[in-house]
BAVOKOL-555320 format. One record per residue: residue number from 1; residue in three letters; chain; z, x, y of N, C-alpha, C in turn. Coordinates in nm, 3 decimals. Layout:
BEGIN
NUM:ALA:A:Z:X:Y:Z:X:Y:Z:X:Y;
...
This chain:
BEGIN
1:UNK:A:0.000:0.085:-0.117:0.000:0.000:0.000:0.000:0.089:0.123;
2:UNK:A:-0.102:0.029:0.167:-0.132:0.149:0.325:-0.016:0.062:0.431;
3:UNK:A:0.042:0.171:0.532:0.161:0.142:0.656:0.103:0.004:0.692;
4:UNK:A:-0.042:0.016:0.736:-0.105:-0.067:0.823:-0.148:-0.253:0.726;
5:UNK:A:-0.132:-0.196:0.592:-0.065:-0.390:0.554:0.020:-0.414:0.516;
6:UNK:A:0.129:-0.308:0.567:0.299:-0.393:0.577:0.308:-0.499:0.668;
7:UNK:A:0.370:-0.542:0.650:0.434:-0.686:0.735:0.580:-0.696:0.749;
8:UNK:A:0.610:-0.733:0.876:0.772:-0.722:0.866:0.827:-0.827:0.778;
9:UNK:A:0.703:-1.001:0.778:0.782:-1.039:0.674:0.813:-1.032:0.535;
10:UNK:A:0.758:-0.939:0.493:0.748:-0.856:0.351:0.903:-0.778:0.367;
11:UNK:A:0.933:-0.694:0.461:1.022:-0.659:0.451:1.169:-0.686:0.493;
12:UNK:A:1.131:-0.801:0.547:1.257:-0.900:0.573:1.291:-0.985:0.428;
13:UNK:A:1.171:-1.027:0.331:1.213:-1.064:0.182:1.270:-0.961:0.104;
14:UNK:A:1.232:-0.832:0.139:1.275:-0.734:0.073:1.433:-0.752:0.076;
15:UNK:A:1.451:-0.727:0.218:1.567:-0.707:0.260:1.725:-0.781:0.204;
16:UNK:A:1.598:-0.927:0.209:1.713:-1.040:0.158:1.731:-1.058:0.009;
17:UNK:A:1.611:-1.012:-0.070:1.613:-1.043:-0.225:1.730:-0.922:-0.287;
18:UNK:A:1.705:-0.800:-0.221:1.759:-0.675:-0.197:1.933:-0.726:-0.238;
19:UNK:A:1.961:-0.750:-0.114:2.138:-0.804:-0.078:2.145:-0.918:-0.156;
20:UNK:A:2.086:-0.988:-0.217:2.090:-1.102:-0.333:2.132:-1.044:-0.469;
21:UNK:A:2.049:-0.943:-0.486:2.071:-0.885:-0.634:2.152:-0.770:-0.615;
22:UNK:A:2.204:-0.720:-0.504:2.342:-0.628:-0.507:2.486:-0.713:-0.504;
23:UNK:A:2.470:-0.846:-0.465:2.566:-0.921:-0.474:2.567:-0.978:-0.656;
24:UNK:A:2.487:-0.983:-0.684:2.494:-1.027:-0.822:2.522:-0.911:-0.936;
25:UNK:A:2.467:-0.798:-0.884:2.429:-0.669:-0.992:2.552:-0.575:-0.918;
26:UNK:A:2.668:-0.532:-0.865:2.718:-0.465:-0.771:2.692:-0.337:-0.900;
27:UNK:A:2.672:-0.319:-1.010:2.661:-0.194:-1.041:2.592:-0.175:-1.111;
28:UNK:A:2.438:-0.208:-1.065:2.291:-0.198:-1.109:2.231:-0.123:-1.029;
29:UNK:A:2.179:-0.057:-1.121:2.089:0.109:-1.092:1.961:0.058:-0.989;
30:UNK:A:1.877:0.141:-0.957:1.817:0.149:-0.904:1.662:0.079:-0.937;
31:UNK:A:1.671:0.187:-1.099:1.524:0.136:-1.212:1.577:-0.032:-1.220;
32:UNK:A:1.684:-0.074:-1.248:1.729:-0.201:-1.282:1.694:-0.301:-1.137;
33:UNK:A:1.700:-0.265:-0.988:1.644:-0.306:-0.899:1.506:-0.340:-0.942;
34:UNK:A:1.435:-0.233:-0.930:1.250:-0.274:-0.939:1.207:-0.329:-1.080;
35:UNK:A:1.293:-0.330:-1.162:1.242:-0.399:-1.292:1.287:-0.563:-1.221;
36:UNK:A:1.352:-0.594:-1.171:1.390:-0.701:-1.169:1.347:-0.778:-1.041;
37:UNK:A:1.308:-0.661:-0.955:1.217:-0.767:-0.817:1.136:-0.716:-0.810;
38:UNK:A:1.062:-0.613:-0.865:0.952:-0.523:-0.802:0.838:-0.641:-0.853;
39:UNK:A:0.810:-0.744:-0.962:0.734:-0.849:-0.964:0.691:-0.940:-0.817;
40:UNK:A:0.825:-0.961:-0.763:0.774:-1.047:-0.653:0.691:-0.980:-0.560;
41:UNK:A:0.716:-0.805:-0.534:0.608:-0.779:-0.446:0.517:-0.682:-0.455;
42:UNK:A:0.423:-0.661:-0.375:0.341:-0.489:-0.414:0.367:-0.407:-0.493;
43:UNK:A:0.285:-0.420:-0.581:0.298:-0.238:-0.667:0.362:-0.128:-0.597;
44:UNK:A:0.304:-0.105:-0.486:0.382:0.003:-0.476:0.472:0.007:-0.343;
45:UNK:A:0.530:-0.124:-0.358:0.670:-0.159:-0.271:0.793:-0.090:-0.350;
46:UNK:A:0.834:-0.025:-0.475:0.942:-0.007:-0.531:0.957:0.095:-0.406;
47:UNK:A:0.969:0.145:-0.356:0.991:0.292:-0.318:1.065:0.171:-0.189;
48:UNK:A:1.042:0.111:-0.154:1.066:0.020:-0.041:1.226:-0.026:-0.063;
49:UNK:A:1.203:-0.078:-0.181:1.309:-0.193:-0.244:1.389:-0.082:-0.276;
50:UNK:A:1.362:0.078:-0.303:1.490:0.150:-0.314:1.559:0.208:-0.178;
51:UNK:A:1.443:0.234:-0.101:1.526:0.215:0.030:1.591:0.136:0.135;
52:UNK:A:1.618:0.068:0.028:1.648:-0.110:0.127:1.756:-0.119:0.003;
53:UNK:A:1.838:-0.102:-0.090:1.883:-0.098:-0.176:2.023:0.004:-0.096;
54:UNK:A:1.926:0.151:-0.072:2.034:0.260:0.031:2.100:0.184:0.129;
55:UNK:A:2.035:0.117:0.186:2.062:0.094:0.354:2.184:-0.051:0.304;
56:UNK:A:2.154:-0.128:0.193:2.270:-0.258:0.198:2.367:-0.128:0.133;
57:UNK:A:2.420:-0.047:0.018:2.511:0.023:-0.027:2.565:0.020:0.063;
58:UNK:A:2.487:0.170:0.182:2.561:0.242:0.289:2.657:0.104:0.375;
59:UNK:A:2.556:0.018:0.421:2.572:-0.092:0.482:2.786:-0.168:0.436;
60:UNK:A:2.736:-0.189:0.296:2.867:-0.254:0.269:2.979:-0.168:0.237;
61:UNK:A:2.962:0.001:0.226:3.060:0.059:0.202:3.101:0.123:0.344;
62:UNK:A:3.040:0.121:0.478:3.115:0.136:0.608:3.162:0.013:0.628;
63:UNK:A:3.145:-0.149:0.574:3.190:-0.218:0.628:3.358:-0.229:0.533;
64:UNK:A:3.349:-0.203:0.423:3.451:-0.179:0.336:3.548:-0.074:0.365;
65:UNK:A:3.517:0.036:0.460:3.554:0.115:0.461:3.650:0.077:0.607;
66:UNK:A:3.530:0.031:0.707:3.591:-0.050:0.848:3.752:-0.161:0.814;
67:UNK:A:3.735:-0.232:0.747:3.797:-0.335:0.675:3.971:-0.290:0.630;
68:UNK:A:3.948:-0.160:0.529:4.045:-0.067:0.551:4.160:-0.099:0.568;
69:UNK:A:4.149:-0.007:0.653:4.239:0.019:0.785:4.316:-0.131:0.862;
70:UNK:A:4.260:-0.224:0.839:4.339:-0.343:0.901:4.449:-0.405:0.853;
């Protein structure tokens, strides 16, 4: 998939199917990500769905981490 036919709303589904199946899977690998959504989009979106995978982790372990302390 060339830059130029991404779509943000491609990666706004990403985003959300993404945080769907980390809420369901909290300790599912990565390969276990794209076996399990890489169907709904582009062939060669996995690389996508693993960096959108990084960003909810990082995402919920500063907010876990924020949380803390209170």
């Amino acid at each position: 998939m060339r830059y130029r036919e991404h779509r943000d709303a491609d990666l706004r589904r990403a985003r959300a199917a993404v945080a769907e199946w980390r809420a369901a899977n909290p300790a599912g690998t990565r390969e276990q990500l794209v076996h399990d959504l890489g169907a709904q989009f582009h062939r060669d979106y996995a690389v996508v769905l693993c960096g959108v995978l990084f960003a909810v982790d990082r995402d919920r372990q500063v907010t876990g981490q924020a949380g803390a302390g209170r």
